[in-house]
C-alpha positions in Angstrom: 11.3 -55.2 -46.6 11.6 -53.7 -49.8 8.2 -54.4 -50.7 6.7 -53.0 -47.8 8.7 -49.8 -48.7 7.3 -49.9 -52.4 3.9 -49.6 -50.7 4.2 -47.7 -48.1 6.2 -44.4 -49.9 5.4 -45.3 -53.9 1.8 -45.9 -55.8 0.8 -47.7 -58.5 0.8 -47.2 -61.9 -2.8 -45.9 -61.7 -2.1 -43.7 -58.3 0.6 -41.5 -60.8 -2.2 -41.5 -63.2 -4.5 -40.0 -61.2 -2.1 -37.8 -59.7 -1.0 -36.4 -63.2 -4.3 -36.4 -64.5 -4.8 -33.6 -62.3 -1.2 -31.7 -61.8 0.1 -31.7 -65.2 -2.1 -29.4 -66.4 -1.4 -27.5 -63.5 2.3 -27.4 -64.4 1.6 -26.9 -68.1 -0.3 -23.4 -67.4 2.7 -22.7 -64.3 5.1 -23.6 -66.7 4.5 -21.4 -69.8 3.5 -18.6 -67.4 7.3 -18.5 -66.0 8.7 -19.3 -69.4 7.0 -16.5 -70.6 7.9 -14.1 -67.6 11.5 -15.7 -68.3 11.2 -14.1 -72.2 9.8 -11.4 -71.0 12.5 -10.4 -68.4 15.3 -11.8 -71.0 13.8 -8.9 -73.5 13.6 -6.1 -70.7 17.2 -6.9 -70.3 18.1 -6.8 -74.2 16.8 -3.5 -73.4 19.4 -2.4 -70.4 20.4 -3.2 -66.9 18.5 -0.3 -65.1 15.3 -1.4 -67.2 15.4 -4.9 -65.9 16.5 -4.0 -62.5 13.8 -1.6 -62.4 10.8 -3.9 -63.5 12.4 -6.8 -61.1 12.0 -3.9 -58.2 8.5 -3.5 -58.9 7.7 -7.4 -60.0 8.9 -7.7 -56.5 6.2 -5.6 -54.8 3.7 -7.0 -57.0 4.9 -10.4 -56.4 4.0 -9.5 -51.9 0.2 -8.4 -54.0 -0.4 -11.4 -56.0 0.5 -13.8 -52.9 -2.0 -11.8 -50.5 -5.0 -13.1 -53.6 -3.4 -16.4 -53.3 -4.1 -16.6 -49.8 -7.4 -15.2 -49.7 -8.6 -17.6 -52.7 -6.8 -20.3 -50.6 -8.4 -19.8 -47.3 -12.1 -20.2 -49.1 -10.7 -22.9 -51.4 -10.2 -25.5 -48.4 -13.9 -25.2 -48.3 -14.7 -25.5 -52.2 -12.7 -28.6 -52.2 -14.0 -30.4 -49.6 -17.7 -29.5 -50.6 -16.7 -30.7 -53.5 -15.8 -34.1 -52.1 -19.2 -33.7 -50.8 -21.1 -32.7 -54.3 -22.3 -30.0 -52.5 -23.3 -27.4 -55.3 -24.6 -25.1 -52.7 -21.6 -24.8 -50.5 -19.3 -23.9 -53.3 -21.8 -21.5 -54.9 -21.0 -19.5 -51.6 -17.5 -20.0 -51.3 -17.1 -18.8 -54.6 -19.3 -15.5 -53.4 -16.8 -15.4 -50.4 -13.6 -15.4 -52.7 -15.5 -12.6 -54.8 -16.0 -10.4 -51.6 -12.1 -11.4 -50.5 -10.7 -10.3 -53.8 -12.2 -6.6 -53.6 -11.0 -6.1 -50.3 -7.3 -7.1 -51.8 -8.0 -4.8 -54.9 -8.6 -1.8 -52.7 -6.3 -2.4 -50.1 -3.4 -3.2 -53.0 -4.3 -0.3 -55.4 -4.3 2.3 -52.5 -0.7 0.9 -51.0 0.4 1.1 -54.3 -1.0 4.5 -55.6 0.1 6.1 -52.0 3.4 4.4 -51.0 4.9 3.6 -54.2 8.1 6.0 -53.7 9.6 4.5 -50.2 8.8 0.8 -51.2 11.4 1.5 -54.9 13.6 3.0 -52.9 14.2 0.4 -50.1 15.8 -1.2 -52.6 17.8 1.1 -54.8 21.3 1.3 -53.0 25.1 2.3 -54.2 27.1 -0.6 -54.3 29.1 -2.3 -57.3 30.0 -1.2 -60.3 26.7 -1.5 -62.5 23.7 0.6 -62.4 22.2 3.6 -61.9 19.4 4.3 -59.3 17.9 7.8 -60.7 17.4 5.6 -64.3 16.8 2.5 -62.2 13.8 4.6 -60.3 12.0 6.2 -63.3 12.0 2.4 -65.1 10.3 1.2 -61.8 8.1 3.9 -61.5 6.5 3.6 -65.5 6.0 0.4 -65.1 4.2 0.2 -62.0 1.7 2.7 -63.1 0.5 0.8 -65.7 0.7 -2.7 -63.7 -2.1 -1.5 -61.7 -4.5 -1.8 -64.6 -3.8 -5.6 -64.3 -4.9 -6.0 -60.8 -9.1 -6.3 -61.0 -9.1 -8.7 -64.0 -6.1 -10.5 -61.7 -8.4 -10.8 -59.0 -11.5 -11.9 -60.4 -9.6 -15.1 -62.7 -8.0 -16.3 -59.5 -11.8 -16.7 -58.3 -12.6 -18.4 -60.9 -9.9 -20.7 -62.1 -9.0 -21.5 -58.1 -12.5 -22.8 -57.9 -12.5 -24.9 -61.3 -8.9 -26.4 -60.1 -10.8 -27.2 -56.5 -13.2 -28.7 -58.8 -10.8 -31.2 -60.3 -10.9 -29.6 -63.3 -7.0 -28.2 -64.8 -7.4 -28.3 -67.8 -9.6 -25.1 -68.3 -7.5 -22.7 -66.3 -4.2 -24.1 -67.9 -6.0 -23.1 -71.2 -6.8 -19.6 -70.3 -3.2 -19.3 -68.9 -1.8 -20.4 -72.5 -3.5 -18.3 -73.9 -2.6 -15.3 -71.7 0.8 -16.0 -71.8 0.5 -16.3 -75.6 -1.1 -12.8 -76.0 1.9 -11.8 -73.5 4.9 -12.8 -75.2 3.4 -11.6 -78.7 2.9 -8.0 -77.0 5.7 -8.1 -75.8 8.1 -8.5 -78.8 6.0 -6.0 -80.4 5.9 -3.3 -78.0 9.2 -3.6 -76.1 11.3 -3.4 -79.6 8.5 -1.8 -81.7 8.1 -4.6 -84.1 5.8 -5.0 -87.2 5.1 -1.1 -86.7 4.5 -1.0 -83.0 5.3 1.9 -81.1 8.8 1.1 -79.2 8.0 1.3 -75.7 10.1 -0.6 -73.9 9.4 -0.9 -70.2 6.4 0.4 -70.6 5.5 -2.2 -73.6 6.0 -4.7 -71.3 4.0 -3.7 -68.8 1.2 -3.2 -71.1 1.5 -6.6 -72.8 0.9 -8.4 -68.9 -2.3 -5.5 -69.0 -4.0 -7.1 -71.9 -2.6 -10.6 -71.0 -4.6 -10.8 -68.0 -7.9 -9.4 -69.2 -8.0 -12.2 -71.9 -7.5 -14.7 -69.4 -10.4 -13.5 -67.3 -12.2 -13.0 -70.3 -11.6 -16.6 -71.3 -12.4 -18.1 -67.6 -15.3 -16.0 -67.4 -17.0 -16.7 -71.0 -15.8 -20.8 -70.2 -17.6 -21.0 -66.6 -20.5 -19.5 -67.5 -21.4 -21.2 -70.6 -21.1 -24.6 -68.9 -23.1 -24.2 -66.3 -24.7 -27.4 -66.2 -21.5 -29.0 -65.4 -20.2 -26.9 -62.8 -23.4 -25.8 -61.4 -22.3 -23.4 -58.6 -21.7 -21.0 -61.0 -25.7 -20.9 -61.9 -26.7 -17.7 -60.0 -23.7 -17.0 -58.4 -24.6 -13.1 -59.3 -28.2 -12.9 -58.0 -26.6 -11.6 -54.6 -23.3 -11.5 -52.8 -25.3 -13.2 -50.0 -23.0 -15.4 -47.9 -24.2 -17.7 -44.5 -23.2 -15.7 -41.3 -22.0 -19.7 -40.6 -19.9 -20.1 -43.9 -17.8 -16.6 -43.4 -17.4 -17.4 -39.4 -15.5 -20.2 -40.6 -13.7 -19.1 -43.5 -12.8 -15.7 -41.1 -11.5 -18.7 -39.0 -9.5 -20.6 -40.6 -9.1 -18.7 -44.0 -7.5 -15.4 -42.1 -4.4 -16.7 -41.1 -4.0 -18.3 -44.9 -4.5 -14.8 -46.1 -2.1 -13.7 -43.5 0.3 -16.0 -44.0 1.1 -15.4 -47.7 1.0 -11.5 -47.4 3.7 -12.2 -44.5 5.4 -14.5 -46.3 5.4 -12.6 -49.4 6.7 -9.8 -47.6 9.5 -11.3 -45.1 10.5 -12.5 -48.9 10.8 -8.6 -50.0 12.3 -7.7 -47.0 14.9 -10.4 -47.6 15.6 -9.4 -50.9 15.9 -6.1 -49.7 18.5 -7.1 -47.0 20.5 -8.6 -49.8 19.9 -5.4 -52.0 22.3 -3.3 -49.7 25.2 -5.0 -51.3 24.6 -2.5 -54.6 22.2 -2.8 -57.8 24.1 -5.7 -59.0 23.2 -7.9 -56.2 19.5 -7.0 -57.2 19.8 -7.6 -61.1 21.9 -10.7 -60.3 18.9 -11.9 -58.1 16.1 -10.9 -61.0 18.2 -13.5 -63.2 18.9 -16.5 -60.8 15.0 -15.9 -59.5 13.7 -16.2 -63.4 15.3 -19.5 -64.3 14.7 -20.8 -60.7 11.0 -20.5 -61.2 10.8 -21.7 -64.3 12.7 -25.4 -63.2 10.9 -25.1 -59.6 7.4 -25.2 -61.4 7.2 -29.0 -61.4 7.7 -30.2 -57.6 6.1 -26.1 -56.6 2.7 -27.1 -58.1 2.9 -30.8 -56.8 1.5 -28.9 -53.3 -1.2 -27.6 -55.8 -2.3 -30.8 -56.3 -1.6 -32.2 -53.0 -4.2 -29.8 -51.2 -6.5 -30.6 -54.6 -6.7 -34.5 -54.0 -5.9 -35.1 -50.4 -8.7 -32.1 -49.5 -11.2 -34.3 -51.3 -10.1 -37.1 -49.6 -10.6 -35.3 -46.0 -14.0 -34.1 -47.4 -14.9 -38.0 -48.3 -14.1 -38.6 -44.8 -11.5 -41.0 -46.2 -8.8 -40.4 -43.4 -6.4 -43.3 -44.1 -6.6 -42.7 -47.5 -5.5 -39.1 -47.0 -2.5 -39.6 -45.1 -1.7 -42.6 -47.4 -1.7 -40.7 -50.4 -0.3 -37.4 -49.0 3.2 -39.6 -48.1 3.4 -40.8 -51.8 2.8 -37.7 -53.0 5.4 -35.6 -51.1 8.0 -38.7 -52.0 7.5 -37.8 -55.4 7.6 -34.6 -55.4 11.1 -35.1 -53.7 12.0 -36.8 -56.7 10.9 -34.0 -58.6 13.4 -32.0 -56.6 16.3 -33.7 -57.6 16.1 -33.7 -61.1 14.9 -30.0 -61.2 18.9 -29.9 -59.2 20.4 -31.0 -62.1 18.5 -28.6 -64.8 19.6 -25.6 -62.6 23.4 -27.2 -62.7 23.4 -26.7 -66.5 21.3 -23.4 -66.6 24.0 -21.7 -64.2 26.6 -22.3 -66.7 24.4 -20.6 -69.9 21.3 -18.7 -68.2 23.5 -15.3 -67.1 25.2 -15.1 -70.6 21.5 -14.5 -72.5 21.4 -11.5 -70.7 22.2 -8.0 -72.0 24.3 -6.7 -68.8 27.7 -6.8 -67.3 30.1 -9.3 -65.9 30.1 -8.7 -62.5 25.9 -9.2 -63.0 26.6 -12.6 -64.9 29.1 -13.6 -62.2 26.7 -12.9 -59.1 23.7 -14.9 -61.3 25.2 -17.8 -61.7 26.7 -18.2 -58.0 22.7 -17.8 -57.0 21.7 -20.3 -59.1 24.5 -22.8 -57.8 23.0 -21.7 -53.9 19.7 -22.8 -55.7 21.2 -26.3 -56.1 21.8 -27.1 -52.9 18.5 -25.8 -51.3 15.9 -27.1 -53.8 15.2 -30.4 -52.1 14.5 -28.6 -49.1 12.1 -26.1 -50.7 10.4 -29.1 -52.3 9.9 -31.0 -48.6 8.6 -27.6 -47.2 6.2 -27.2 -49.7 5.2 -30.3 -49.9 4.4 -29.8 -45.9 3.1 -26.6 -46.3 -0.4 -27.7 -48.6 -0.5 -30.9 -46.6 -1.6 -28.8 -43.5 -2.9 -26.6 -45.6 -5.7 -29.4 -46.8 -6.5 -30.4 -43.5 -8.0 -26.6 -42.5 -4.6 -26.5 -40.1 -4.6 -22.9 -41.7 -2.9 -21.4 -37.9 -0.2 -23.9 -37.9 0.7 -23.4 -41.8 0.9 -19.5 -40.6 3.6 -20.7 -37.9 5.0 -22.5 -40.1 5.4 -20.5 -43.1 5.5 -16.8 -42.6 6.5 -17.4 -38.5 9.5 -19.2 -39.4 10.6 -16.4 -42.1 9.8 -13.9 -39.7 11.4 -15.6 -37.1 14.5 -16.5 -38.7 15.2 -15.7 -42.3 14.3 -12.1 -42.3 16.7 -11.4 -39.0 19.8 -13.4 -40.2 19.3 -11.1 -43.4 19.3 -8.4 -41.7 22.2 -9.3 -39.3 24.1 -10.3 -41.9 22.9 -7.4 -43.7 23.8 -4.8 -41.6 26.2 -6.3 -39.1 29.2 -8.3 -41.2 30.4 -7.4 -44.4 30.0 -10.9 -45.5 30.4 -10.9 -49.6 26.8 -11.1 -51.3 27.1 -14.9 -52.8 28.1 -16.3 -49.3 25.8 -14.1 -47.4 22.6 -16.1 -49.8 24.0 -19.0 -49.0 23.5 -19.2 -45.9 19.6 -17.6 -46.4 18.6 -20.1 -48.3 20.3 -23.0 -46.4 17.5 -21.8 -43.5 15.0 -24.1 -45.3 17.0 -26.8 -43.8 16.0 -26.1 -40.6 12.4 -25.4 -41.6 11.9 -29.3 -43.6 12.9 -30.5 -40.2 10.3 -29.0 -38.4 7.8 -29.4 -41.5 8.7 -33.4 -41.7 7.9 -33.4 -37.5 4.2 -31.2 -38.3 3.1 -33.6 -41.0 4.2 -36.5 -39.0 2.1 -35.9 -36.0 -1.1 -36.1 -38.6 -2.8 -33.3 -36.7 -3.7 -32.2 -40.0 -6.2 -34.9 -40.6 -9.3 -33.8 -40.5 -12.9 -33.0 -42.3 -13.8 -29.1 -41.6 -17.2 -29.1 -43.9 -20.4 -30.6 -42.3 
């Protein structure tokens, strides 16, 4: 008996091999990205509370932006790996047009939200409440450093094309390189123009803001220069810029089933906002409380997040091979682990809610509402590891209309109007009222574990 459960929900020594081979250097690039966006935010706050509530304001509405690229590389990328799978150099080539032509949509439908609607989206979530904060300051931080965030959107775009495709590739290593490197440039620029070291102008918000500006043009820079100059080992990349020529075939399908990715993770993205907004009418504090408790949870949640990375990496291949069994086999070990993950990620956050809020340059009340959102944290992270673990498993299968149901529906459904009920119609205390949000993602592993299940998600969508 116990046997049979070895083999049926844990590999080999060689399956965690493999599995690491490809997502640690997945979580290495994840992981010094969020460390860095956790310095980052730790020196905005040295700075003031207003400042760091009013770059976690805007960080927000980027955050809706960057998940809307995610979903339109993501929608292609179920293609580029299982043509991949295939060794079909052809196939990706024009995926990897597709993505190209995606991501300038994005760009101009982002840049003109942003440049057009950028007063009433700061606002929604600048309210009285509490005893720390003060909106008018709170605004003007927002507002400086959105302006110059827009500057990082293009060079955004076009790395996601490229380092999306090399991860669909099986290669991990290169785009955790060129996030290193990024993040490096970031954190250096950052020290230097938020306090004005070494005889840098001190900018503050607007140093930081200018630091993730160059950041991301080195990284697209790097994936660029990397790509290009190895094209005899990733040879879709040989021509790629001759036209933007796409089969009327290829984009049916990826309109098909890539749509409702693209969908999804604006949707999502946004049902996230407007939760956070929900929870933003209990006063500024509630917001900056939320910008700490969000900055160390990312930064533990990287491990088991990026497992789904790799789960949509390996099991798409699979699919593509035609290797059914194989798929579903390794896609049950996988999500096992990454509930294993989970667990010990609990712990970390345990120990952070105890010293995390006290780093922070802000008051008591702020520390005290941090901390109680980490602890609510605790309790839901083996949850958000089972749901995303779900999530890229019917993502990999091209089940891109049920993962839109299941994702964004469900928050639609059901997180965003207990937020707002709970919002609007109790005066339930802030900590309590996030509770009971993020316990939600019970329900949704339930119906996640009864999706995957089913196995409807098995199949080969490339020719």
């Amino acid at each position: 008996m116990k046997s049979n459960i070895r083999t049926k929900y844990f590999g080999n020594k060689n399956f965690y091999k493999m599995i690491l081979a490809i997502a640690l250097p997945i979580v290495i690039q994840s992981l010094f990205t969020n460390i860095v966006a956790l310095l980052d935010n730790v020196m905005v706050g040295k700075v003031g509370t207003d400042q760091m509530t009013g770059v976690a304001v805007v960080n927000q509405l980027i955050f809706v932006f960057n998940l809307a690229v995610f979903g339109g590389m993501s929608g292609a990328g179920i293609f580029s790996a299982q043509y991949f799978g295939q060794k079909n150099d052809k196939g990706v080539r024009d995926v990897f047009r597709m993505k190209l032509i995606i991501g300038l949509l994005i760009i101009v439908v982002g840049l003109s939200t942003f440049v057009i609607l950028h007063n009433p989206l700061i606002n929604m979530f600048l309210h009285e409440g509490g005893n720390s904060g003060n909106i008018d300051e709170t605004y003007k931080y927002a507002k400086e450093f959105l302006h110059i965030m827009l500057l990082s959107i293009i060079p955004f775009v076009i790395s996601n094309c490229y380092s999306t495709t090399l991860k669909e590739a099986g290669q991990t290593m290169v785009p955790m390189v060129a996030g290193i490197i990024a993040v490096v440039v970031d954190l250096v620029f950052n020290a230097l123009l938020i306090f004005g070291l070494l005889g840098f102008p001190k900018l503050g918000v607007a140093g930081a803001a200018i630091a993730t500006v160059l950041s991301r043009f080195v990284e697209c820079g790097y994936l660029i220069f990397y790509t290009h100059s190895h094209s005899d080992k990733y040879k879709f990349i040989s021509g790629v810029y001759r036209s933007l020529y796409v089969p009327a075939s290829l984009v049916k399908k990826v309109v098909i089933t890539g749509t409702p990715l693209l969908l999804n993770e604006f949707f999502w993205a946004a049902g996230i906002t407007m939760q956070t907004q929900a929870l933003s009418t209990r006063g500024l504090a509630a917001v900056a409380g939320l910008n700490i408790a969000n900055t160390i949870n990312n930064v533990v949640n990287t491990v088991f997040l990026t497992m789904g990375v790799a789960i949509s990496i390996v099991v798409g291949q699979l699919l593509g091979a035609g290797k059914i069994e194989e798929a579903k086999d390794t896609d049950r070990k996988m999500i096992v682990f990454s509930l294993l993950i989970s667990l010990g990620v609990s712990a970390i956050l345990v120990f952070a809610s105890i010293f995390f809020p006290r780093i922070y340059n802000t008051t008591g009340e702020i520390r005290y509402l941090a901390t109680r959102f980490i602890l609510a944290f605790v309790v839901a992270t083996p949850f958000n590891a089972f749901t995303n673990a779900a999530y890229f498993t019917l993502r990999s299968g091209g089940k891109t209309i049920m993962t839109f149901i299941f994702d964004s529906g469900f928050i639609w459904v059901v997180n965003v109007p207990v937020a707002m009920l709970l919002a609007h119609g109790t005066t339930m205390p802030i900590i309590f009222m996030f509770l009971c949000i993020s316990l939600l993602d019970v329900l949704k592993a339930i119906i996640g574990f009864i999706l995957v299940k089913r196995g409807t998600w098995l199949n080969t969508i490339v020719e």
